[in-house]
Each structure stands twice: as structure tokens, then as C-alpha cells.
PQR file with spaces between the fields and no chain letter, atoms N, CA, C, O and H, PARSE charges and radii, in Angstrom:
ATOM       1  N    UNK     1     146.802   53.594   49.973 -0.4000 1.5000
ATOM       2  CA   UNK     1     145.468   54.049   50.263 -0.0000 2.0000
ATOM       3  C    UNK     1     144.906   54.684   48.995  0.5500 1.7000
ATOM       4  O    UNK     1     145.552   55.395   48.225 -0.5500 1.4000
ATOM       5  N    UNK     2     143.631   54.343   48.876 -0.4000 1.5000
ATOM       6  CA   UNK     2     142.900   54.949   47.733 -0.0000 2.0000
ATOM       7  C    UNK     2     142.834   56.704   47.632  0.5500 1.7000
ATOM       8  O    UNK     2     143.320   57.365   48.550 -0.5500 1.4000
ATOM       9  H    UNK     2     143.107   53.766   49.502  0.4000 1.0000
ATOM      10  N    UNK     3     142.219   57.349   46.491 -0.4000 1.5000
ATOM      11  CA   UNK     3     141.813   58.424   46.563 -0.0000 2.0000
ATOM      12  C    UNK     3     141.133   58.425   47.717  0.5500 1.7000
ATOM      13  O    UNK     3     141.619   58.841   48.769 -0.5500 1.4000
ATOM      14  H    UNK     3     141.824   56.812   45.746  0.4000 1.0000
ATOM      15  N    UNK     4     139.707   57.858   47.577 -0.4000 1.5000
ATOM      16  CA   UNK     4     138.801   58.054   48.404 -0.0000 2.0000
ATOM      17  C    UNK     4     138.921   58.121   49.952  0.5500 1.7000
ATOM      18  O    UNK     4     138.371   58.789   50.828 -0.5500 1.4000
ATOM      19  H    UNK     4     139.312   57.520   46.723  0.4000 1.0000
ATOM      20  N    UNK     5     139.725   57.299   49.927 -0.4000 1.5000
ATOM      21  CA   UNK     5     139.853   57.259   51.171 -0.0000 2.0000
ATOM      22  C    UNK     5     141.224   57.970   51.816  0.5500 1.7000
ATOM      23  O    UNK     5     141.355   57.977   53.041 -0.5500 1.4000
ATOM      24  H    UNK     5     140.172   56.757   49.216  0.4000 1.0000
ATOM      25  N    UNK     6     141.840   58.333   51.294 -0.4000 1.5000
ATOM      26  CA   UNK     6     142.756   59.498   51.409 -0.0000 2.0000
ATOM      27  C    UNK     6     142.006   61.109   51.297  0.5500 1.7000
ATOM      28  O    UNK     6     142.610   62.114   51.671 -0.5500 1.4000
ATOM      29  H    UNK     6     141.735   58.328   50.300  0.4000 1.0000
ATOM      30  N    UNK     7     141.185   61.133   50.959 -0.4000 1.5000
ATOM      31  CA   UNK     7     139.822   62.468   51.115 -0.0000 2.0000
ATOM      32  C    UNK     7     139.419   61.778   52.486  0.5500 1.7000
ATOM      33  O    UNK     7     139.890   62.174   53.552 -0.5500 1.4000
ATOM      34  H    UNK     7     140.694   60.317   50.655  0.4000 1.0000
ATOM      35  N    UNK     8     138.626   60.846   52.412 -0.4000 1.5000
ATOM      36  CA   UNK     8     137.817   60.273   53.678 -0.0000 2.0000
ATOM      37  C    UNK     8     137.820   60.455   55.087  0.5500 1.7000
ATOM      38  O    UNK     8     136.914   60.446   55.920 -0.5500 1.4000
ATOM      39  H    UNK     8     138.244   60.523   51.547  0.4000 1.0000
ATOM      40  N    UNK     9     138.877   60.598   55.150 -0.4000 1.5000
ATOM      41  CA   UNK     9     139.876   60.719   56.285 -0.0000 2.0000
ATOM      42  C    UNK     9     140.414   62.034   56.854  0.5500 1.7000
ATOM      43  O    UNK     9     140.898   62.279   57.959 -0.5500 1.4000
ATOM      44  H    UNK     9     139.613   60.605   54.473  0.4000 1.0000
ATOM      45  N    UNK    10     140.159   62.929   55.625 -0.4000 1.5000
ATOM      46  CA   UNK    10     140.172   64.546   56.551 -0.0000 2.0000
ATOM      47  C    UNK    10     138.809   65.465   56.580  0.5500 1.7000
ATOM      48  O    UNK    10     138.592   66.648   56.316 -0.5500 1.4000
ATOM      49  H    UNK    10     139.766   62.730   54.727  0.4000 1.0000
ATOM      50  N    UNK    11     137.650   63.912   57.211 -0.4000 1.5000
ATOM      51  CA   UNK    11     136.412   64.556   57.170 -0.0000 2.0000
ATOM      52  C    UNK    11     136.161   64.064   58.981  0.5500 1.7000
ATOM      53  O    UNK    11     136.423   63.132   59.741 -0.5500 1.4000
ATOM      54  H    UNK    11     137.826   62.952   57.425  0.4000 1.0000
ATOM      55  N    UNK    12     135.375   65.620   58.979 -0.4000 1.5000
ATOM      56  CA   UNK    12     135.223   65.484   60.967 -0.0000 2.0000
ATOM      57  C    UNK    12     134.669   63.877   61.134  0.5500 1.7000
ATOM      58  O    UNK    12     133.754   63.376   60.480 -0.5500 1.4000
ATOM      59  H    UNK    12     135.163   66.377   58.361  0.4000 1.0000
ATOM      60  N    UNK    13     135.673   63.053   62.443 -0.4000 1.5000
ATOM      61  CA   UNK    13     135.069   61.955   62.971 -0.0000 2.0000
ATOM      62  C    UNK    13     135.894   60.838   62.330  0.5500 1.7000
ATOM      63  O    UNK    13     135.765   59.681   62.730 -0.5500 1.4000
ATOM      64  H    UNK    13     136.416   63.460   62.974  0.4000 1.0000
ATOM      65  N    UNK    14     136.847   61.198   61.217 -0.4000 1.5000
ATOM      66  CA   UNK    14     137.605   60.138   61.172 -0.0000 2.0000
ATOM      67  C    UNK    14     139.434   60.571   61.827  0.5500 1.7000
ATOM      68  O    UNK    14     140.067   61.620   61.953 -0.5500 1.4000
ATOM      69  H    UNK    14     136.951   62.138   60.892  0.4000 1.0000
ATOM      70  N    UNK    15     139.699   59.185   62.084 -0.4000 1.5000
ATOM      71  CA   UNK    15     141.100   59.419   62.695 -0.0000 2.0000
ATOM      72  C    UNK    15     141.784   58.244   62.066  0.5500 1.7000
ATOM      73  O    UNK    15     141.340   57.104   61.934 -0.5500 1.4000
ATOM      74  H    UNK    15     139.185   58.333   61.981  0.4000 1.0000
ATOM      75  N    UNK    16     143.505   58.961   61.528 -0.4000 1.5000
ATOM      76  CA   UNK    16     144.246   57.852   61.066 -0.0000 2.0000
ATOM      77  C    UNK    16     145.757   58.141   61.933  0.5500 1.7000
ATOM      78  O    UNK    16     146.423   59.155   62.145 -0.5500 1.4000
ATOM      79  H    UNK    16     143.866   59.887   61.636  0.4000 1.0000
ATOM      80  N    UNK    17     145.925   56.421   62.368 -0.4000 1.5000
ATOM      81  CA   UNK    17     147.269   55.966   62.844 -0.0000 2.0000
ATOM      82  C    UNK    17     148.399   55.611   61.929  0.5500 1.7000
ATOM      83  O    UNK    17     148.444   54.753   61.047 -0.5500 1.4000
ATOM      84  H    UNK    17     145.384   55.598   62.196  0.4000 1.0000
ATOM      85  N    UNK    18     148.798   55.988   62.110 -0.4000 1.5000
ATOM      86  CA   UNK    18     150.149   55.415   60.945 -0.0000 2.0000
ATOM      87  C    UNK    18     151.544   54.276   61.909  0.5500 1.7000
ATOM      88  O    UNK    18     151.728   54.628   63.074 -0.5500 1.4000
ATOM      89  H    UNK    18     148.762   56.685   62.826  0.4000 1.0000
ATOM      90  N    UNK    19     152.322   53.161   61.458 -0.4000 1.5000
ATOM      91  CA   UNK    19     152.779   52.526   62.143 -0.0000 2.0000
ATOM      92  C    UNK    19     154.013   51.917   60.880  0.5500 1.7000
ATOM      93  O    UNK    19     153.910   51.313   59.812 -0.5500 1.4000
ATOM      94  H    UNK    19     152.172   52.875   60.511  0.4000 1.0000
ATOM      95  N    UNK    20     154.944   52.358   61.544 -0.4000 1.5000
ATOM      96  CA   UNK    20     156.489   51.328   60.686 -0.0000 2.0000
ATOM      97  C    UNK    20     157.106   50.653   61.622  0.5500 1.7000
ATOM      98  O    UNK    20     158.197   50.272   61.198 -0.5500 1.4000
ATOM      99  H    UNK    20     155.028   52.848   62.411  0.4000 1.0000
ATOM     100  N    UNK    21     156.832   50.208   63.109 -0.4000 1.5000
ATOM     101  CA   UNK    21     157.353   49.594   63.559 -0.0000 2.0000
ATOM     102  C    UNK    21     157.891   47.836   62.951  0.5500 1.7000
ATOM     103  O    UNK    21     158.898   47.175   63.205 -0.5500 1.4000
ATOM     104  H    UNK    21     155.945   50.517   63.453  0.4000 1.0000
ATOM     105  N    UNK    22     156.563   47.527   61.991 -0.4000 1.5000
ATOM     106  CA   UNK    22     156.740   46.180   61.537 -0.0000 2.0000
ATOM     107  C    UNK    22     157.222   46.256   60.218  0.5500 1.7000
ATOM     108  O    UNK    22     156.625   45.582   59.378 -0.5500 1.4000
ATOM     109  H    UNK    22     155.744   48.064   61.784  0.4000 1.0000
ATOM     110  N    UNK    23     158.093   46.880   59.897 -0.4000 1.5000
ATOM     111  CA   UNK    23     158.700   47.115   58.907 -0.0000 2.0000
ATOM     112  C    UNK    23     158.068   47.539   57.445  0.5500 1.7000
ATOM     113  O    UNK    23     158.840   47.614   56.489 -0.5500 1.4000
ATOM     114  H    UNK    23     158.577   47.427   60.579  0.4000 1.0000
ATOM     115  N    UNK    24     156.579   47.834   57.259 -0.4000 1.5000
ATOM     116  CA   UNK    24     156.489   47.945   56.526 -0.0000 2.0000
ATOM     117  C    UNK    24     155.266   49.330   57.039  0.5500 1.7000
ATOM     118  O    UNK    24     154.716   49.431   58.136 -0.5500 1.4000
ATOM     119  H    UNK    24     155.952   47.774   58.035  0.4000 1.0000
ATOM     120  N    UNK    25     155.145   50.095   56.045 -0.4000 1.5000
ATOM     121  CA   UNK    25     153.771   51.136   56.683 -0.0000 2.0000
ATOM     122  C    UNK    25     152.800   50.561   56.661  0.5500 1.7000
ATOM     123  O    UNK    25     152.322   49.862   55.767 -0.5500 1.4000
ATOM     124  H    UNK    25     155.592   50.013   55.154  0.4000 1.0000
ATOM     125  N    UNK    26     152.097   51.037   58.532 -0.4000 1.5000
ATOM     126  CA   UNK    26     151.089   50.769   58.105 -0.0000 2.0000
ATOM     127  C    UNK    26     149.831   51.776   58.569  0.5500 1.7000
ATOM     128  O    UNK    26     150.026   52.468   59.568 -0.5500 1.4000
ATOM     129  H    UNK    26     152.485   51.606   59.257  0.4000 1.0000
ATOM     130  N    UNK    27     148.748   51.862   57.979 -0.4000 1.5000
ATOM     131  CA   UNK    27     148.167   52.970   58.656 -0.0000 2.0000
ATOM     132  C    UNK    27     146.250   52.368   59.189  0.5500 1.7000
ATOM     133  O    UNK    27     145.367   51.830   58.521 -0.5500 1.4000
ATOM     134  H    UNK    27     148.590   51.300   57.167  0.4000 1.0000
ATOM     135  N    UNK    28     146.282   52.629   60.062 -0.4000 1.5000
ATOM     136  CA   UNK    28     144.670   52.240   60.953 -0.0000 2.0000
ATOM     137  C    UNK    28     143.825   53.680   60.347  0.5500 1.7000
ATOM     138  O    UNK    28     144.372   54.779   60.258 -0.5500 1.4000
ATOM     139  H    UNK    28     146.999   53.066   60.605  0.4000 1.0000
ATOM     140  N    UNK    29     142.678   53.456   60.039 -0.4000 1.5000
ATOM     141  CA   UNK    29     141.321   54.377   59.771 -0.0000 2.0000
ATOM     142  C    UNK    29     140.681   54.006   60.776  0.5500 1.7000
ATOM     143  O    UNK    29     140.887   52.912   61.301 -0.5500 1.4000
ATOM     144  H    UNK    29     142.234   52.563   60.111  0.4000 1.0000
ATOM     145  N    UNK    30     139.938   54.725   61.139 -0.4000 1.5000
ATOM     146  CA   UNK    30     139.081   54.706   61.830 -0.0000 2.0000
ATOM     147  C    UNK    30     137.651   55.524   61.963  0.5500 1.7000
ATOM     148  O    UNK    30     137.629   56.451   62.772 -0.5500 1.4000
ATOM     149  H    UNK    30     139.771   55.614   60.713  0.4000 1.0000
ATOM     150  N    UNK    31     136.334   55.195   61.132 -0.4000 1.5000
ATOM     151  CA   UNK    31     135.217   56.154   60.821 -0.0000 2.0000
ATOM     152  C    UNK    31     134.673   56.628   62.136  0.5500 1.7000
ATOM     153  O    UNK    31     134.915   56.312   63.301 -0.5500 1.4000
ATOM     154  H    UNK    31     136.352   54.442   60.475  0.4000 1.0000
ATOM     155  N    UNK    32     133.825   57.524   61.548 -0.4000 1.5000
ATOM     156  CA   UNK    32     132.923   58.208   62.664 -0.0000 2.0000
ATOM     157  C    UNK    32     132.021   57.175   63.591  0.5500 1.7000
ATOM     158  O    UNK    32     131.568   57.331   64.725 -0.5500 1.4000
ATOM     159  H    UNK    32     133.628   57.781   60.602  0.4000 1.0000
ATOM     160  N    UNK    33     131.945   56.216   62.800 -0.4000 1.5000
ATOM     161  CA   UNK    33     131.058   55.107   63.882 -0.0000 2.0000
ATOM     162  C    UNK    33     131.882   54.221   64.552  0.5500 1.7000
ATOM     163  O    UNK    33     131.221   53.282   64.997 -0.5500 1.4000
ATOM     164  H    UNK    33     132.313   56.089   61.879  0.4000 1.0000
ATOM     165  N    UNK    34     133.150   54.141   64.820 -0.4000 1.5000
ATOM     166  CA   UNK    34     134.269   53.491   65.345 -0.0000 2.0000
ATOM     167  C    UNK    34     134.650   52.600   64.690  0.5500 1.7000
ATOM     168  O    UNK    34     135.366   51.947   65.450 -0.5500 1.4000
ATOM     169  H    UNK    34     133.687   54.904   64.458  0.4000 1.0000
ATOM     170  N    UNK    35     134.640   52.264   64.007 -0.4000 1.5000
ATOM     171  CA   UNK    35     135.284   51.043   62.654 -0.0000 2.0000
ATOM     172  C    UNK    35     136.429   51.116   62.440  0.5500 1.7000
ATOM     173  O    UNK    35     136.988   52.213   62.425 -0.5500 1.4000
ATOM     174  H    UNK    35     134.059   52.794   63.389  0.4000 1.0000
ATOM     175  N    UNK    36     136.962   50.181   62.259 -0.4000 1.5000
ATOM     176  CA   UNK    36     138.652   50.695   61.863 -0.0000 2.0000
ATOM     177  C    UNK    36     138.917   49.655   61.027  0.5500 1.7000
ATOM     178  O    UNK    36     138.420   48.530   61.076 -0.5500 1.4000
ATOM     179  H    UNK    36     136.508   49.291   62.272  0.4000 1.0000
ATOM     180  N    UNK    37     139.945   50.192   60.040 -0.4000 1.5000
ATOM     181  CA   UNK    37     140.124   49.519   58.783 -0.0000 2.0000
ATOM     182  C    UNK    37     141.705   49.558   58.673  0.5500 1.7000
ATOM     183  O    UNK    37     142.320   50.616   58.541 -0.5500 1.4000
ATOM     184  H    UNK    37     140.349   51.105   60.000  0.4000 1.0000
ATOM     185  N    UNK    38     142.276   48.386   58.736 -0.4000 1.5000
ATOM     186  CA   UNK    38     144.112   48.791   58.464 -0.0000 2.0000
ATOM     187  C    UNK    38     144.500   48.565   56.546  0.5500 1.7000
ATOM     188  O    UNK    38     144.072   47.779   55.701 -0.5500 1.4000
ATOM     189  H    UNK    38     141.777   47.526   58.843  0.4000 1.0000
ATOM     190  N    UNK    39     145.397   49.582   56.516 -0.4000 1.5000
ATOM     191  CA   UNK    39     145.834   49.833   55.345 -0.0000 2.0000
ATOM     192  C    UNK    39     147.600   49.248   55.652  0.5500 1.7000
ATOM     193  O    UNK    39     148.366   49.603   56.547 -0.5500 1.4000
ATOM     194  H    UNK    39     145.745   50.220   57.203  0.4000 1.0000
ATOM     195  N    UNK    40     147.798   48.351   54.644 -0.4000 1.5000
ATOM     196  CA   UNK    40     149.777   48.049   54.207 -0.0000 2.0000
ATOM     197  C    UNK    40     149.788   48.144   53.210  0.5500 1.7000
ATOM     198  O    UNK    40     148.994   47.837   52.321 -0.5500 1.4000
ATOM     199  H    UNK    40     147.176   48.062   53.916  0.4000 1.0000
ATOM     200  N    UNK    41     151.471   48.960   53.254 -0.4000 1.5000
ATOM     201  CA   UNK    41     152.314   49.380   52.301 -0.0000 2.0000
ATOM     202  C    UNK    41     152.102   48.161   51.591  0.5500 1.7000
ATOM     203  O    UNK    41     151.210   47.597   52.225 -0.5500 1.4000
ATOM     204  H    UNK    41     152.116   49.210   53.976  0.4000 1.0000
ATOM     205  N    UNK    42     152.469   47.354   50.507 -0.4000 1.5000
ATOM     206  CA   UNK    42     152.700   46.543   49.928 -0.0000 2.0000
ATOM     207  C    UNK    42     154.732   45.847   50.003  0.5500 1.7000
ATOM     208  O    UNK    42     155.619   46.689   49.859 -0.5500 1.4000
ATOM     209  H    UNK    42     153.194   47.812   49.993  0.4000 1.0000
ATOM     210  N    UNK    43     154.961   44.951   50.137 -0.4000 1.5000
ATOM     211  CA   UNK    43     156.623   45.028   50.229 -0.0000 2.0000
ATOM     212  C    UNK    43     157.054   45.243   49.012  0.5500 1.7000
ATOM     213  O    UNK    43     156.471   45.229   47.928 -0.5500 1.4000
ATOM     214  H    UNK    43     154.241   44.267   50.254  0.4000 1.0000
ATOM     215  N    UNK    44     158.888   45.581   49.516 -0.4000 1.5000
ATOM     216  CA   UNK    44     159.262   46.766   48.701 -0.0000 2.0000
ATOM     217  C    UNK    44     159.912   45.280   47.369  0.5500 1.7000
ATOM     218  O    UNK    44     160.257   44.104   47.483 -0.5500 1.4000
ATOM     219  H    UNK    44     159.362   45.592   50.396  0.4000 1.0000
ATOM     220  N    UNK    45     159.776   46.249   46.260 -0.4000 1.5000
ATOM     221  CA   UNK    45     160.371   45.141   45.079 -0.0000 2.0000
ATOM     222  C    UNK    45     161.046   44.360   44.907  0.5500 1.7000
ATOM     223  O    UNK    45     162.175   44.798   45.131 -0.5500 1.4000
ATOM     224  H    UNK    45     159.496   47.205   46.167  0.4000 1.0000
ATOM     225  N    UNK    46     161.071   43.612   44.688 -0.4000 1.5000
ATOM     226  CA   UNK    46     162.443   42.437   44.985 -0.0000 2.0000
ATOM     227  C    UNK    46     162.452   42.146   46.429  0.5500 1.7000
ATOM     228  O    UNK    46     163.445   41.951   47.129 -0.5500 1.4000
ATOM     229  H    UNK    46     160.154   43.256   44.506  0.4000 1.0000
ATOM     230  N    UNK    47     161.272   42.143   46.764 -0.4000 1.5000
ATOM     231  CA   UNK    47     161.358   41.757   48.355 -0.0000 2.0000
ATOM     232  C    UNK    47     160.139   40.050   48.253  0.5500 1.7000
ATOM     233  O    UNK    47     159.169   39.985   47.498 -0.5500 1.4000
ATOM     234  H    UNK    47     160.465   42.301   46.195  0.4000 1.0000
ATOM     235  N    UNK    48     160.420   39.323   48.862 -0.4000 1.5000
ATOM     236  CA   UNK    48     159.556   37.998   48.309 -0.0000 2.0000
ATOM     237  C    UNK    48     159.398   37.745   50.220  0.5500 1.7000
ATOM     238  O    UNK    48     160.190   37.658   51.159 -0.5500 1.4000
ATOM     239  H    UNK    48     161.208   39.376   49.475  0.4000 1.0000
ATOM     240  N    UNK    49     157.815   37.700   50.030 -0.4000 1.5000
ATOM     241  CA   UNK    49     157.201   37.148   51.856 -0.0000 2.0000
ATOM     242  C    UNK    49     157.386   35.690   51.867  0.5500 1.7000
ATOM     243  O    UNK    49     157.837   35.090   52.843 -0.5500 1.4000
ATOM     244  H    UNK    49     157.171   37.771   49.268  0.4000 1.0000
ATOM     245  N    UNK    50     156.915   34.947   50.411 -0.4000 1.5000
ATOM     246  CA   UNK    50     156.873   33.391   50.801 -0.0000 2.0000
ATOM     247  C    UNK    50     158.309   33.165   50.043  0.5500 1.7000
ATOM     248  O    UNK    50     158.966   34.006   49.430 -0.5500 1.4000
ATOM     249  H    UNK    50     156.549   35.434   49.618  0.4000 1.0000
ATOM     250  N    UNK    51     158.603   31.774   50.268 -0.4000 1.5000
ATOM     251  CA   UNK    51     159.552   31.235   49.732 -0.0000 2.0000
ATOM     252  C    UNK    51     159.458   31.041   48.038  0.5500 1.7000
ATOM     253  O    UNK    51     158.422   30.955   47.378 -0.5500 1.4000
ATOM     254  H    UNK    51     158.069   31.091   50.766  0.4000 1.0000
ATOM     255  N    UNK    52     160.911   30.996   47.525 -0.4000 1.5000
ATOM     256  CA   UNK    52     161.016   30.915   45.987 -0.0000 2.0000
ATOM     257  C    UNK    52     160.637   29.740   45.957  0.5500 1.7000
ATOM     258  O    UNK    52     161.144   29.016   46.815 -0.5500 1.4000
ATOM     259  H    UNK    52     161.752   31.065   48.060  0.4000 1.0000
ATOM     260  N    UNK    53     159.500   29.016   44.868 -0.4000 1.5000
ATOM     261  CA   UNK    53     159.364   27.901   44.493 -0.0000 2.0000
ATOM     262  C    UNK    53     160.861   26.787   43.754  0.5500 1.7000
ATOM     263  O    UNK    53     162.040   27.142   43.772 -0.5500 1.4000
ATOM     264  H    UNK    53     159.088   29.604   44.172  0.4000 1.0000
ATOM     265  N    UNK    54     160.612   26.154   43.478 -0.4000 1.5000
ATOM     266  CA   UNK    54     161.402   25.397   42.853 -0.0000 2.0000
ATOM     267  C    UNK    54     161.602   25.711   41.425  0.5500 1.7000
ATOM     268  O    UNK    54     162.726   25.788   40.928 -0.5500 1.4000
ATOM     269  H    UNK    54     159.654   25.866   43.463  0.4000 1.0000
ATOM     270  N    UNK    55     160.571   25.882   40.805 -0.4000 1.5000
ATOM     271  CA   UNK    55     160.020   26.160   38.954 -0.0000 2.0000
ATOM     272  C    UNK    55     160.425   27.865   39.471  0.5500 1.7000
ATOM     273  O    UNK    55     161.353   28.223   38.746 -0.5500 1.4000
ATOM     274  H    UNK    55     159.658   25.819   41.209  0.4000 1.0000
ATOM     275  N    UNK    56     160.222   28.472   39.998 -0.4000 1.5000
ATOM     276  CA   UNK    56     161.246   30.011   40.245 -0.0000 2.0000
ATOM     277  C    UNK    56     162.566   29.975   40.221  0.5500 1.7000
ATOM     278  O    UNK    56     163.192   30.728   39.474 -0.5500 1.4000
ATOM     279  H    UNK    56     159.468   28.182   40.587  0.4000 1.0000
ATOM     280  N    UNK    57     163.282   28.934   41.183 -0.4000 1.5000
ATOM     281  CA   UNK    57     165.102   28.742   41.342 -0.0000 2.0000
ATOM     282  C    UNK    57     164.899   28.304   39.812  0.5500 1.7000
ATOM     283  O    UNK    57     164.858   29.262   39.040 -0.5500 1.4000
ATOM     284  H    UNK    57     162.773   28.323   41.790  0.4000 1.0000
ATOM     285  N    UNK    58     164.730   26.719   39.086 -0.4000 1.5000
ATOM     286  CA   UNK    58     164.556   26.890   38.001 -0.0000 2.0000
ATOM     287  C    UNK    58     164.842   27.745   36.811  0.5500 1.7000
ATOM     288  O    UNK    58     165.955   27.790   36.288 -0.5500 1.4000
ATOM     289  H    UNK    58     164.763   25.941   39.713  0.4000 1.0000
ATOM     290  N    UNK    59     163.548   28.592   36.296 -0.4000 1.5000
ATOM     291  CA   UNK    59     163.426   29.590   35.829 -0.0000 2.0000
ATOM     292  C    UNK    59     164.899   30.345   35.579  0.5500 1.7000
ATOM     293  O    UNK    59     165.643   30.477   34.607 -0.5500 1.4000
ATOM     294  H    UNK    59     162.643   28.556   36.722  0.4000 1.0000
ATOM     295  N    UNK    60     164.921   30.795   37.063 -0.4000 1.5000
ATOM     296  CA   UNK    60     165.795   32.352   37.332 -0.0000 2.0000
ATOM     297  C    UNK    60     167.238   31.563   36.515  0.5500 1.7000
ATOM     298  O    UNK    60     167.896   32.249   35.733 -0.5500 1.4000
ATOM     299  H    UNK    60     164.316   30.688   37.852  0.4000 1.0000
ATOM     300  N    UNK    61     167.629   30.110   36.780 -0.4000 1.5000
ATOM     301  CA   UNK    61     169.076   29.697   36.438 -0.0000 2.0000
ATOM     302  C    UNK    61     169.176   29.895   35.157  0.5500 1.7000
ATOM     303  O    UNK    61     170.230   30.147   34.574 -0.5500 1.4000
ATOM     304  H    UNK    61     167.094   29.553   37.415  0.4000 1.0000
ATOM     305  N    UNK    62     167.794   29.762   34.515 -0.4000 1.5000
ATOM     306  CA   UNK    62     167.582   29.369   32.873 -0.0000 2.0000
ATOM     307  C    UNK    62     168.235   31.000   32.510  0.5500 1.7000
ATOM     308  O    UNK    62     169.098   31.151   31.646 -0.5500 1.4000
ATOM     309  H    UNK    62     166.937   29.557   34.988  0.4000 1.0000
ATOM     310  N    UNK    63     167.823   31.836   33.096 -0.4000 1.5000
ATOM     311  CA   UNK    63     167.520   33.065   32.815 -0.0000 2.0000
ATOM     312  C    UNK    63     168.906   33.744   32.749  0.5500 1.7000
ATOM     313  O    UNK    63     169.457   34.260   31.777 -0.5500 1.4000
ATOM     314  H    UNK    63     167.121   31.714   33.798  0.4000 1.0000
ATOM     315  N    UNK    64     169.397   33.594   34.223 -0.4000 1.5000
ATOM     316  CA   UNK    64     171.169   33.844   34.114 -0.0000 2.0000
ATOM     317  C    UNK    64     171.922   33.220   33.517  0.5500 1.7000
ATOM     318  O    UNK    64     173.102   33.572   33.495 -0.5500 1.4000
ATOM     319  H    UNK    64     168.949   33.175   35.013  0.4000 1.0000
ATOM     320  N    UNK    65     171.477   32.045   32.809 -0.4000 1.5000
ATOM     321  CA   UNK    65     172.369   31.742   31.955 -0.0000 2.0000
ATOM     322  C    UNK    65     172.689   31.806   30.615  0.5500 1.7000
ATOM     323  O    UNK    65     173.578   31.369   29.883 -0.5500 1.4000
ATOM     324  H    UNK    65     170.519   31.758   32.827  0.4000 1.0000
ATOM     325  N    UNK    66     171.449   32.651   30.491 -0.4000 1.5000
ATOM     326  CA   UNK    66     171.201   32.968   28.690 -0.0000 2.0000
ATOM     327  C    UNK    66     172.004   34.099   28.481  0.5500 1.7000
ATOM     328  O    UNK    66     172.082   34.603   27.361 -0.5500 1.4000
ATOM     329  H    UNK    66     170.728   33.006   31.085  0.4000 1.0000
């Protein structure tokens, strides 16, 4: 979460949820006019969502083997 919106959020009329059930944090805003905006953690380093390409397996062999 930004500055701003880490201020934003301890102003009367906003409310924030926070959630790690899905393994990663996550937190709901919600403004004074009912809007809600979800914020995620980003995954943790060396953590990969899509699959390694081919030119990645590649790469990485070139790499361990130098």
C-alpha cells in the first residue's frame, strides 16, 4: 500500500479489511462513499505464479553450469 493511502485510511469513513487466508496479504479499502479497492502483497521472492518458460529452464542450466 502506498503512503497515501496508508494516511487515507485513518481518515473518518474509511474502513480496511485485511485477509491471509489466500496465502498471500491481502487488504480491502473501503472510502467514505462505499468503494472498495483491494490491495496484494506481491509473492514472496523466488516464488514464480506462471510457469518457467523454456528460454528460463534454458538460461538457468547455462547459468549453473558456469
Amino acid at each position: 500500500m502506498c503512503a497515501s493511502h496508508n494516511r487515507a485510511k485513518q481518515n473518518p469513513g474509511w474502513t480496511v479489511v485485511t485477509d491471509v487466508d489466500t496465502g498471500r496479504h491481502t487488504a480491502t479499502l473501503t472510502t467514505p462513499t462505499g468503494h472498495s479497492h483491494v490491495s496484494r502483497a506481491p509473492a514472496p521472492p523466488g516464488h514464480h505464479d506462471q510457469p518457467v518458460s523454456l528460454v528460463e529452464r534454458q538460461l538457468r542450466a547455462l547459468l549453473d553450469a558456469a
